[in-house]
C-alpha positions in Angstrom: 18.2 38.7 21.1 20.5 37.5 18.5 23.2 36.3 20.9 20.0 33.5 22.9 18.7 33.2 19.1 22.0 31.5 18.0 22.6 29.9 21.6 19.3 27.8 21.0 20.3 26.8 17.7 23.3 26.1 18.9 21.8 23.8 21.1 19.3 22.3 19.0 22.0 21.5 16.6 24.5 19.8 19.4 21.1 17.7 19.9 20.8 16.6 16.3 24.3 15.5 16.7 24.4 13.5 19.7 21.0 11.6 18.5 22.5 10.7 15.5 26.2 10.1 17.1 24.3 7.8 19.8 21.9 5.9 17.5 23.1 2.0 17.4 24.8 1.0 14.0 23.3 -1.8 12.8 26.0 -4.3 12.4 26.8 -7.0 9.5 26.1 -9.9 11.8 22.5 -7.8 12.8 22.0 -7.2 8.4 23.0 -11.0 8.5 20.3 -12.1 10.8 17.5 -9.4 9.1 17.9 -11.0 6.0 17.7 -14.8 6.9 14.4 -13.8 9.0 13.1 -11.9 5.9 13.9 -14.6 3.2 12.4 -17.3 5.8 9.0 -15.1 5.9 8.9 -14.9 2.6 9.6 -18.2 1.9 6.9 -19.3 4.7 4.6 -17.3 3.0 5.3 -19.0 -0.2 4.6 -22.5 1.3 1.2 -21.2 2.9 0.3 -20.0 -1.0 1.1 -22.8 -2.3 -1.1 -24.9 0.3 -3.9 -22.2 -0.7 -3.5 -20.5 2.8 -3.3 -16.9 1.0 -4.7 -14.9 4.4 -1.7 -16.5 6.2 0.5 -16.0 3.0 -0.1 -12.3 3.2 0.4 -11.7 6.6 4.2 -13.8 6.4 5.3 -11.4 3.4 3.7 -8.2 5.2 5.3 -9.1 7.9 8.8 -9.6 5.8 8.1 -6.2 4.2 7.8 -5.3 7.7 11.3 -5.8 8.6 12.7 -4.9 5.1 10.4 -2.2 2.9 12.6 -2.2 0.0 12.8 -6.5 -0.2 10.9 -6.3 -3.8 10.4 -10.2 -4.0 7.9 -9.9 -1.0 6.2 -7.1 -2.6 5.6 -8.9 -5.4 4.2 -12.2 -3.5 1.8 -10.2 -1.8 0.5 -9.0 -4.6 -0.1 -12.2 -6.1 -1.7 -13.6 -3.2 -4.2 -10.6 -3.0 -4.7 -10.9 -7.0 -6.1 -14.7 -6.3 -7.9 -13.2 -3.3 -9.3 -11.3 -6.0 -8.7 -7.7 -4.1 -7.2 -5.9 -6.8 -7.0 -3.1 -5.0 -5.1 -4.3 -2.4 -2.8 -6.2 -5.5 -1.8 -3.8 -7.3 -0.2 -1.0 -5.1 1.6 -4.1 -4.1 2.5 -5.0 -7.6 3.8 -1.7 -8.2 6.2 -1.9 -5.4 7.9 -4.9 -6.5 8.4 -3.3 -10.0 10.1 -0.3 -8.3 12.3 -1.2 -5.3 15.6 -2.0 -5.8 16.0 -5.4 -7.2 19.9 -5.6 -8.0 20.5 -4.8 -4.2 17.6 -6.8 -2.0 19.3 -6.1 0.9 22.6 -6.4 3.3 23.4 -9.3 4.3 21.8 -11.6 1.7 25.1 -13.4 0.3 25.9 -14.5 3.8 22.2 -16.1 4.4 22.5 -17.8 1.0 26.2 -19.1 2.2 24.8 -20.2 5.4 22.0 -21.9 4.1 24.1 -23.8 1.3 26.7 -25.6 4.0 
């Protein structure tokens, strides 16, 4: 009984291994590219606000928090959108997000889109 105990935990632990081992690294170039399409999302989204197209605002900075959760900026966008929407209750889980992601590190890759986009 103990011997095929530890034999299954053996083998559920060799698992564990080889499906972290095997899972694709995300590269700088891949960080790179994440972080131009978030910053252009956001950035669309931004436009569409300005032009007082909120409902498309907020689905180009959901769609930025899509790819990146912790990208605070697009947090916060949302929930201004929403707050001239006037659903607070959408704006202010959103609100709170921005004030507690990480804001001194956005994300990977974000000094390289800023280099690309100043040549």
């Amino acid at each position: 009984m103990k011997k095929t105990m530890l034999q299954i935990l053996s083998a559920i632990a060799l698992a564990i291994f080889l499906l972290i081992v095997s899972a694709p690294a995300q590269t700088e170039k891949d960080r790179a590219q994440t972080a131009n399409q978030v910053v252009s999302l956001n950035d669309r989204g931004v436009e569409a606000g300005e032009n007082g197209k909120l409902e498309e605002a907020v689905k180009l900075y959901q769609a930025a928090i899509r790819l990146r959760s912790d990208y605070g900026i697009a947090h916060g966008n949302l929930g201004l959108a929403f707050y001239k929407m006037k659903q607070f209750g959408e704006a202010i889980p959103a609100l709170k997000k921005a004030l507690y992601s990480r804001a001194s590190s956005l994300f990977d890759g974000y000094s390289e889109y800023t280099a690309n986009t100043q040549q």
